[in-house]
C-alpha positions, 0 to 999 in steps of 0.5 A: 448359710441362709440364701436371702434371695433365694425366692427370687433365684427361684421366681428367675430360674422358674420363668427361664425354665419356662422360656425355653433354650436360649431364655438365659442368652437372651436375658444376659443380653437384656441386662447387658452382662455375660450369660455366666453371671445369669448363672452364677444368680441361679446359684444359691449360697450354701453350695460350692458354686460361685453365687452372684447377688441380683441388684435391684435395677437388674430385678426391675429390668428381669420383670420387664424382660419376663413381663411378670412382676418379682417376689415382693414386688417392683423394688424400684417403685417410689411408695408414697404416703397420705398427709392427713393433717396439719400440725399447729394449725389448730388451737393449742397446737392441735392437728386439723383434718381434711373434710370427708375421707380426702387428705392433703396430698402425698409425700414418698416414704420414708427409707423402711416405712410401714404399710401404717406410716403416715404424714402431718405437715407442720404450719406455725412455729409451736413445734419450732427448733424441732418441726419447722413450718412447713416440715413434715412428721411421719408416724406408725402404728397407732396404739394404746399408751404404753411404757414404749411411747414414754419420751418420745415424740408422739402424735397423740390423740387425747380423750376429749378428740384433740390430736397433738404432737407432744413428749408424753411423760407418765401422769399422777395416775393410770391413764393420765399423761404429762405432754411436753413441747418446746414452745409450749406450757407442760400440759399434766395429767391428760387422758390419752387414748392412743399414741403414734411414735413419730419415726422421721422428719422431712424439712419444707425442702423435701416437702416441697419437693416431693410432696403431691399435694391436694391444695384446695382441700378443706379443713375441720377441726376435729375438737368441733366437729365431732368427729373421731379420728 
């Protein structure tokens, strides 16, 4: 049976090992166990001996405590994601953007997110009863239309520079896409460049609870500008 933990079993007993005698007693003591269940942790699964899991709150404590940061980083360290845009603001619904290379803040990421996860925070009602004013979308891995982004919601980056959150649906032919919305007229046939899947919501509560905003930044629309996203 696979050990999931066993690279950082591995990292603990290697910074003990270069501790010396006495490094397992005065760990133990740092998170406030006894010295056995440091050595039950040093044992790996698939053998006869008593395993221990590391939790979380221990692994941050063993990195203070060697001074040294764990395999795969501080699992106790909030991520934080950028809010590039907002939602509805624009004509038709469309995404605008901050000026130059800044954004609209941060927000904690969501339970799982990527390392490409983003936010757009939602302002007027044209996503109502599904993305409120004020809520906050988060998306994934910008790619070119597929079958996997049909009936989903998306952020969709059309051809002619818009960027709009909608429902595709295949269109009357390659390349082409039906867009649907709630409040909105069904918008056939429009070419799409790329699709971002919107993998989860936030509610104006959470927003404005955890959000790190940037709250003079200016704004553009992208459809005027010029610029490509």
């Amino acid at each position: 049976m696979s050990d999931p933990q066993h690279e950082i079993r591995t990292w603990l007993k290697k910074n003990l090992d270069s501790m010396g005698h006495g490094s397992k007693s005065r760990l133990a003591a740092f998170l406030n166990v006894k010295p056995d269940a440091v050595t039950r942790m040093l044992n790996s699964s698939g053998h006869e001996k008593e395993v221990r899991a590391i939790k979380a709150h221990e692994l941050n404590a063993m990195a203070r405590f060697f001074g040294k940061e764990p395999p795969g980083g501080d699992p106790s360290a909030i991520r934080f994601v950028p809010i590039r845009g907002l939602a509805g603001a624009g004509p038709e619904g469309s995404v605008l953007y901050s000026l130059g290379d800044g954004n609209f803040g941060e927000i904690e990421a969501p339970r799982d997110a990527k390392d490409t996860t983003e936010a757009l925070e939602v302002r007027g009602n044209s996503m109502y009863g599904v993305a409120n004013d004020g809520y906050l979308i988060f998306y994934e891995c910008k790619e070119e239309p597929s079958e996997s982004h049909m009936g989903h919601m998306c952020v969709c980056f059309l051809q002619d520079e818009r960027v709009l959150v909608k429902l595709p649906s295949p269109g009357s032919a390659p390349g082409l896409f039906h867009l649907e919305s709630v409040n909105a007229p069904m918008m056939r046939d429009v070419p799409v460049r790329h699709f971002a899947i919107v993998t989860d919501i936030k509610t104006r509560y959470a927003a404005q609870k955890f959000a790190r905003r940037n709250p003079h930044t200016p704004i553009e629309d992208v459809t005027t500008s010029g610029k490509r996203i």
